[in-house]
C-alpha positions in Angstrom: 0.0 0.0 0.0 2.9 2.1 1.0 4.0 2.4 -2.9 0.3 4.4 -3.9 0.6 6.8 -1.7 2.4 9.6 -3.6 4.6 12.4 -1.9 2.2 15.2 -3.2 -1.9 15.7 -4.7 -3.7 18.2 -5.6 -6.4 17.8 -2.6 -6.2 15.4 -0.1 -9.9 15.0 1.2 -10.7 14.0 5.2 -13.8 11.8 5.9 -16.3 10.0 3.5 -19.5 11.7 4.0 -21.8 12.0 0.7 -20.0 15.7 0.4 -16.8 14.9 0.5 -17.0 12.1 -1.8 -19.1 14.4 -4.4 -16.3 16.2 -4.4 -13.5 13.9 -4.6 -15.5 12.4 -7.5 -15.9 15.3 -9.1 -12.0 16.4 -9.0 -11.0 13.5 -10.0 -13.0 13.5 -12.9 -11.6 17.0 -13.5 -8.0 15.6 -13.6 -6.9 16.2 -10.3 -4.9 14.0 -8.3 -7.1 12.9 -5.1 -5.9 11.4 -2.1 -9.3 10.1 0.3 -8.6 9.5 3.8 -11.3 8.0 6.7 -10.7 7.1 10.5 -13.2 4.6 10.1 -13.4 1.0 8.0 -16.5 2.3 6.3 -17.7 4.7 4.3 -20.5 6.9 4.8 -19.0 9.3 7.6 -22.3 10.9 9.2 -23.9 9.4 5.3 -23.7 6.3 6.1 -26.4 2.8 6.5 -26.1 0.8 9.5 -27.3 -2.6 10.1 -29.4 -3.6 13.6 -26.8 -4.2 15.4 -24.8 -1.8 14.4 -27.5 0.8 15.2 -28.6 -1.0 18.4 -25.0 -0.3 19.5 -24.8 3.1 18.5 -27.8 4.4 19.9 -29.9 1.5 21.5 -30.6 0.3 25.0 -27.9 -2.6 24.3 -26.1 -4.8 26.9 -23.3 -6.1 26.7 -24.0 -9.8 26.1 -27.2 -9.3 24.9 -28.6 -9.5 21.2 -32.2 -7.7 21.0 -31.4 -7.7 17.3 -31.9 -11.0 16.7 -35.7 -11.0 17.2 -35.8 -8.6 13.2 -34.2 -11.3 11.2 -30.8 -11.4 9.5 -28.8 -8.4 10.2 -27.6 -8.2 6.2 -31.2 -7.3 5.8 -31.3 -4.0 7.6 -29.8 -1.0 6.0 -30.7 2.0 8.6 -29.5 5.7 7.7 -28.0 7.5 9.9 -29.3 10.7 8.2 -32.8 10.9 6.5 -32.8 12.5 3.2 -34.4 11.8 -0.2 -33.4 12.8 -3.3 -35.6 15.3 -5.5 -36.2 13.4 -8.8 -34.7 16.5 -11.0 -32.5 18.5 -8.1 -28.9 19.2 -8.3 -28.0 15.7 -6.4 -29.6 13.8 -9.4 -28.1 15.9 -12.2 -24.9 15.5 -10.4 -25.3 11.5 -10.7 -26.4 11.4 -14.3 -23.8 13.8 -15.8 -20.8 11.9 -13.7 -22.3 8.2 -14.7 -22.5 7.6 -10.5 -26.0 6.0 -11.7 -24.2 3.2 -13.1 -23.4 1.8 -9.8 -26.4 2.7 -8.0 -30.4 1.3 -8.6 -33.5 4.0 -7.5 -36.7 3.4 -6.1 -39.7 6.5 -6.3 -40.9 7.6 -2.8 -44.4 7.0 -3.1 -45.7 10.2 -1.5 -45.1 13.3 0.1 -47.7 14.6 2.5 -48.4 17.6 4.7 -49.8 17.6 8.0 -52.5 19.9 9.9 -53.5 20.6 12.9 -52.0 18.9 16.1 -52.6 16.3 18.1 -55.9 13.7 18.1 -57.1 16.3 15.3 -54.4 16.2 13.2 -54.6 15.0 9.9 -52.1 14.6 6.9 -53.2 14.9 3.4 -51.1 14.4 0.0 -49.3 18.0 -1.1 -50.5 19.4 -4.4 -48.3 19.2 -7.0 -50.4 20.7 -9.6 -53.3 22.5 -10.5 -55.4 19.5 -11.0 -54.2 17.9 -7.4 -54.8 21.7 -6.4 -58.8 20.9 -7.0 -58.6 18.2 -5.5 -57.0 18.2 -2.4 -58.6 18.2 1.0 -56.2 20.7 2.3 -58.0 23.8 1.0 -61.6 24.7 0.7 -63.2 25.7 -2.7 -62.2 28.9 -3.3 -59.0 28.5 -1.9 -58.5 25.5 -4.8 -59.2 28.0 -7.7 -56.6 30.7 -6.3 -54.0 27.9 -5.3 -54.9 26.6 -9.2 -54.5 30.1 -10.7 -50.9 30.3 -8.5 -49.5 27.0 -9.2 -50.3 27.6 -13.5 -48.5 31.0 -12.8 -45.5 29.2 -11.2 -45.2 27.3 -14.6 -45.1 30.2 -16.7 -42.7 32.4 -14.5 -39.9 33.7 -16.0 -37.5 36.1 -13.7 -36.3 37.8 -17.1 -39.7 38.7 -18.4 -41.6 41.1 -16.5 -44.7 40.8 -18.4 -44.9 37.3 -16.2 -44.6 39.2 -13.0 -48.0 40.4 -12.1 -47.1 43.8 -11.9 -45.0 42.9 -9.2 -41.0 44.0 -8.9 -39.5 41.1 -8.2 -36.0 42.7 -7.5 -38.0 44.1 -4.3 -40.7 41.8 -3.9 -40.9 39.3 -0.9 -42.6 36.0 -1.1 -45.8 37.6 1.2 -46.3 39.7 -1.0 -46.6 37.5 -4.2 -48.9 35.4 -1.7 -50.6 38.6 -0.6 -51.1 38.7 -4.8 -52.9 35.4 -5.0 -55.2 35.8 -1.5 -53.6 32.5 -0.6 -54.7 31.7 3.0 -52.1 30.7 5.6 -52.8 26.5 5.6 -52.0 27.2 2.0 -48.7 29.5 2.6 -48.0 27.1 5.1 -47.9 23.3 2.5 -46.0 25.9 -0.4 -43.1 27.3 1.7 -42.7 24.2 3.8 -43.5 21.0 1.6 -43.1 22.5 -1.9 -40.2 24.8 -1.3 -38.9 23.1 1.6 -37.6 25.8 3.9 -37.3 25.5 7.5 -39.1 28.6 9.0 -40.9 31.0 7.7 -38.1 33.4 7.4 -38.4 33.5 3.7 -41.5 35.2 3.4 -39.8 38.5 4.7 -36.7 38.4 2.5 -36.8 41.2 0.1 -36.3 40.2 -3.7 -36.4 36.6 -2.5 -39.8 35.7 -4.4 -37.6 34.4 -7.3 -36.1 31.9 -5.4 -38.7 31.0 -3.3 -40.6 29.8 -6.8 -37.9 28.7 -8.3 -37.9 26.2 -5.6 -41.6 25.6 -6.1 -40.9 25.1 -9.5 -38.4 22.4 -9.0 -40.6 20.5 -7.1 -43.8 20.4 -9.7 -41.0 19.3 -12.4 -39.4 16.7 -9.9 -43.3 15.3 -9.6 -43.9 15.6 -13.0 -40.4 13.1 -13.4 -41.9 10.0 -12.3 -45.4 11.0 -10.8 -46.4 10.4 -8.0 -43.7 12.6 -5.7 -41.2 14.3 -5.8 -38.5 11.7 -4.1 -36.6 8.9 -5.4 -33.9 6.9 -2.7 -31.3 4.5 -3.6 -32.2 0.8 -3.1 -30.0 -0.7 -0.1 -29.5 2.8 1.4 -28.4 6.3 1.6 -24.8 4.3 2.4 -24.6 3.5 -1.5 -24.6 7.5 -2.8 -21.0 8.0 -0.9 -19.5 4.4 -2.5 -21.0 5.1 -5.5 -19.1 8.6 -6.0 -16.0 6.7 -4.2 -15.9 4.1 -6.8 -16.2 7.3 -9.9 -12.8 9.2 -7.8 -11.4 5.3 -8.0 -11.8 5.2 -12.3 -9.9 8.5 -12.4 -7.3 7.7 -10.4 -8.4 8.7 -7.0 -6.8 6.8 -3.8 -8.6 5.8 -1.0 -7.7 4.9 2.5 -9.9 3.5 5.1 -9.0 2.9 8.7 -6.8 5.5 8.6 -6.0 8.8 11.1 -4.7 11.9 10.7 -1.9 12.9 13.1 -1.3 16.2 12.3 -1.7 18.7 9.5 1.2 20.1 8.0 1.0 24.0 7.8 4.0 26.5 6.2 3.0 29.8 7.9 -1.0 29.9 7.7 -1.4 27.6 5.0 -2.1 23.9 5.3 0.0 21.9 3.0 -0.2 18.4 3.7 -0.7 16.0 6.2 0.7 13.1 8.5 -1.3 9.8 9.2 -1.4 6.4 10.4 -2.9 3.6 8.9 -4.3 1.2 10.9 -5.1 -3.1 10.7 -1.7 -4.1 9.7 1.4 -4.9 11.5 2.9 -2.5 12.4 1.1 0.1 11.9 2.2 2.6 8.5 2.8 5.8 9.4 3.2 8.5 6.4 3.1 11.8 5.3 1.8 13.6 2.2 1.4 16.9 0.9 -1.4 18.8 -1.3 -2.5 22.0 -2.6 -5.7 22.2 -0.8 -7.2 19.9 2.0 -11.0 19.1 2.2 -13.0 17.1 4.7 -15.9 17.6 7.2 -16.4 19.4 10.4 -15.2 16.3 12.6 -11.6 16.8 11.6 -10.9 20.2 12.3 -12.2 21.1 15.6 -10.6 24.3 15.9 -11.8 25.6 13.0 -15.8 25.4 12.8 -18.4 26.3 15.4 -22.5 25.2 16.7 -24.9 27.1 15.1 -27.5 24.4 16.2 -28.8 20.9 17.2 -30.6 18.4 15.0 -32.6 15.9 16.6 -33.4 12.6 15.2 -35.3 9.5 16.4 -34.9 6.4 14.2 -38.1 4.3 14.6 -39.0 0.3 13.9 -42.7 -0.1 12.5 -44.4 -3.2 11.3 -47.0 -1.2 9.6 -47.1 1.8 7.1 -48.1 5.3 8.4 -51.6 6.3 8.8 -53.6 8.3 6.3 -50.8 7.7 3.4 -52.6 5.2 1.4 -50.6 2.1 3.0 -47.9 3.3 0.6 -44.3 1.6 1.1 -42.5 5.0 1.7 -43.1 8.6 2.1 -42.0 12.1 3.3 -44.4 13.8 6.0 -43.7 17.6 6.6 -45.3 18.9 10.0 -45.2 22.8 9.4 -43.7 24.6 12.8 -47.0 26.7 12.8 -49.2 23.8 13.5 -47.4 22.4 16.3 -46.0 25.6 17.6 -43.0 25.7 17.0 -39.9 27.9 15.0 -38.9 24.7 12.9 -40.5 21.8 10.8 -40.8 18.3 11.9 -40.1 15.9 9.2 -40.8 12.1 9.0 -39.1 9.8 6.3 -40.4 6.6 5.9 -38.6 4.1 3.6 -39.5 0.0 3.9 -38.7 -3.2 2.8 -39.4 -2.5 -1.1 -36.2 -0.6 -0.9 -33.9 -3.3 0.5 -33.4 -1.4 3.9 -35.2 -3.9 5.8 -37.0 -7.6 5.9 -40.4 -7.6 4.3 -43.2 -6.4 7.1 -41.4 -3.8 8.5 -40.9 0.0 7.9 -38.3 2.4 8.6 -39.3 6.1 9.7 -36.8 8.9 10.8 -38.6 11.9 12.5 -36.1 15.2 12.4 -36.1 18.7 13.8 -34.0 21.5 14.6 -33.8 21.6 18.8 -35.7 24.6 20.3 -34.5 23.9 23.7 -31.5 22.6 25.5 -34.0 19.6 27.2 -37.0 17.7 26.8 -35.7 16.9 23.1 -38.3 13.7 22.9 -40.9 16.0 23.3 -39.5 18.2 20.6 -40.1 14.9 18.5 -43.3 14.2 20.2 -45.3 15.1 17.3 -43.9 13.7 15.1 -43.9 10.3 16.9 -47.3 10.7 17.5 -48.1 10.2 13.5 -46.3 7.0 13.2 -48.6 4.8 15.3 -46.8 1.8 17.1 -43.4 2.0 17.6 -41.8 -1.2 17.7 -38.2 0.0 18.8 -36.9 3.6 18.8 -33.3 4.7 18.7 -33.1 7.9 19.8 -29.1 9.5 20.6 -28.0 13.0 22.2 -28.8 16.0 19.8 -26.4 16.1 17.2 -24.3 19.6 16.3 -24.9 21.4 13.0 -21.2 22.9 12.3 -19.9 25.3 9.9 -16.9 26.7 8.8 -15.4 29.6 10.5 -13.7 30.7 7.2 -14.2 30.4 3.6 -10.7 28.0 3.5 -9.2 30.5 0.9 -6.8 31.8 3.9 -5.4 28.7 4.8 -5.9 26.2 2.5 -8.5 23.9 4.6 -12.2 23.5 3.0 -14.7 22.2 5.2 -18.2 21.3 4.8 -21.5 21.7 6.6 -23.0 19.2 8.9 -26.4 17.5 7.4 -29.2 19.1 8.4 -32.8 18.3 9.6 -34.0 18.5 6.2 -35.4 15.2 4.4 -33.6 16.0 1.1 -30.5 16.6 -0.1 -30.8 20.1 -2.2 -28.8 22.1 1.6 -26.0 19.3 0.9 -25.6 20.0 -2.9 -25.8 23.8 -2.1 -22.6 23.2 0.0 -21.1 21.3 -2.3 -21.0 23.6 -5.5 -20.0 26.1 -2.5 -16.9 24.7 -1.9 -16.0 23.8 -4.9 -16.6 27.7 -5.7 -13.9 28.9 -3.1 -11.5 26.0 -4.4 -11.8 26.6 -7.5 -12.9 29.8 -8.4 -15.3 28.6 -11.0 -18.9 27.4 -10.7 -19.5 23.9 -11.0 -21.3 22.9 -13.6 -23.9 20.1 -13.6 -26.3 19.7 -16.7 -28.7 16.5 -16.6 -28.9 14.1 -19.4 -32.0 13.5 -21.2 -32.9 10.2 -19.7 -32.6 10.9 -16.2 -32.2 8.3 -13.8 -33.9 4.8 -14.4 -35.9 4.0 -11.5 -36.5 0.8 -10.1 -39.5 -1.2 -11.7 -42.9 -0.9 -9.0 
């Protein structure tokens, strides 16, 4: 092993998360030399799929000398995430897959449906969101009139264009908030609530205040009536076996153009020459004796988890991973779905999400489902009952794995100053279109140029239903 490691790359990248191996895929298909580096012997970082016992000793009430998992089967049978996220059927994630050939390696299932909850509690109810203005009349979200204005806003959504003012309404959209295209419509709050938080999928209702964010806001709404329109049915696809696959997947692409990986593997020390970072020293572990080696590189990349000193909290997700033998309530006994709980019908500042994924994806034994509920913590205690609604929606619980809140990091600098990119930590969000953000972020500051991504034609083939 000794002879592939080479004195010098162009990026050496720390951790195998789902961004960090993006971007190791995507430099090395860009001809740079890439040596990838994890402390662990898998990959996946944060990313990756667990089986049950695994996750039992992760985050379980385990004893030692005990094996609760044995009661679910064969453990090559479970594939758990660690992180739920779906991918949007024609977001930046998927274009990134198609136009690198990632796909090749890697099978999709559709998420059957993504739904919307209101109200709280025994009255709560969840109903499929509207992706058009035919589900528009149709939905039992809205009353009568409130279906013709959400049909007369959704057809303008389609024929939007930012460059052509005729398409505006009269309204200037360099000024103009989101409220006020709402305000436009007469669209009621239930409604504001579904099209900000399970259409364009932002966390809190800050966007409605930004001014000249309407663009965005329906560009986002626009991306997820196209991703619908994709395969029907939702927005979502997931890769069969896991969210584990996506990082291997890329791994394997950095592999083809000459990218070196190294599992089971800890860095020592970085190497700096006056502020800048300009290689490394490591150890690589599971041989005798153990290799010790350094390297050097242009730029270093990795996640939050490697460079202590150099990123800070800006919050806390919260996740409980949850063991049902029975689809969720009121979503048509479907095999998998994405349930957003708006903060303003549980009162709260952030959404609760729910992904549910089940055996029909190869992530468990036939029977059961798999459903992560997420949020943002509010407080520093009582984080169950932060979850509480959430839980509530999924009926019985057959086991629960629940762990301490988990820290969002980011970057203290932009890594131009020293050399060292790092990346965000996932957030509570049930798709991937924050992580892809980061990415072409990053590889903005490295690179100076935008990256790229144009999807092919075909898409990505999705698994027969």
């Amino acid at each position: 092993m000794a002879d592939e490691i080479a004195p010098e790359y162009d990026a050496i990248v720390l951790g195998t998360g789902l961004t960090e191996c993006i971007l190791s895929g995507v430099l090395s298909v860009k001809g740079k030399k890439v040596l990838h580096i994890d402390r662990n012997d898998h990959y996946g970082g944060e990313a990756a799929s667990l089986n049950l016992e695994q996750l039992f000793k992760k985050y379980g009430n385990y004893q030692p000398g005990t094996e609760p998992w044995k009661q679910y089967g064969r453990l090559n049978d479970w594939n758990i995430d660690l992180i739920p996220k779906f991918l949007m059927s024609s977001g930046e994630l998927t274009n990134i897959l198609v136009s690198t050939d990632v796909t090749r390696y890697l099978e999709f299932k559709q998420v059957a449906g993504s739904y919307v909850q209101q109200g709280a509690g025994s009255k709560a109810t969840v109903a499929k969101v509207p992706s058009d203005a035919a589900e528009a009349l149709k939905s039992p979200l809205m009353g009568i009139f409130e279906k013709r204005r959400m049909k007369t806003f959704i057809e303008w959504i389609g024929q939007f264009d930012p460059k052509d003012p005729s398409t505006h309404k009269g309204l200037d959209m360099s000024t103009c908030t989101m409220r006020d295209v709402y305000d436009k419509f007469g669209l009621e709050a239930p409604t504001r609530d579904f099209c900000g938080h399970a259409m364009a999928l932002y966390l809190t209702d800050d966007y409605m205040d930004v001014p000249g964010g309407a663009p965005e806001a329906i560009e986002r709404l626009r991306l997820y009536g196209n991703s619908v329109a994709r395969y029907g049915k939702s927005p979502y696809i997931y890769p069969l076996y896991g969210l584990g696959e996506l990082p291997q997947g890329f791994a394997r692409l950095s592999a083809i153009y000459g990218g070196t990986y190294m599992l089971n593997t800890s860095v020592d020390e970085i190497i700096y020459e006056g502020e800048k970072a300009v290689g490394i020293k490591a150890t690589m572990r599971g041989m005798e004796p153990e290799m010790k080696f350094e390297t050097r590189a242009k730029m270093i990349l990795g996640d939050p988890s490697y460079f202590p000193g150099k990123v800070r909290v800006v919050g806390h997700v919260l996740r409980a991973i949850c063991i049902l033998k029975h689809p969720i309530a009121q979503t048509n006994d479907s095999d998998s779905c994405q349930i957003i709980i708006p903060q303003s019908q549980v009162g709260r500042k952030n959404d609760i999400y729910i992904a549910c994924v089940s055996s029909a994806h190869n992530v468990c034994p036939k029977g059961y489902w798999i459903a992560i509920v997420s949020t943002i913590a509010e407080t520093s205690a009582n984080h169950h009952l932060e979850l509480q609604p959430g839980l509530e929606r999924l009926g019985k619980i057959e086991e629960q794995f629940m762990g301490p809140p988990i820290p969002l990091y980011e970057p203290i600098s932009d890594g131009r100053s020293d050399n060292i990119y790092i990346s965000k930590s996932y957030d509570a969000t049930s798709h991937f279109e924050t992580t892809t953000d980061d990415v072409k972020d990053i590889y903005r500051r490295l690179s100076g140029e935008e990256l790229v991504v144009e999807g092919l034609r075909e898409g990505i083939q999705v698994a027969a239903e």
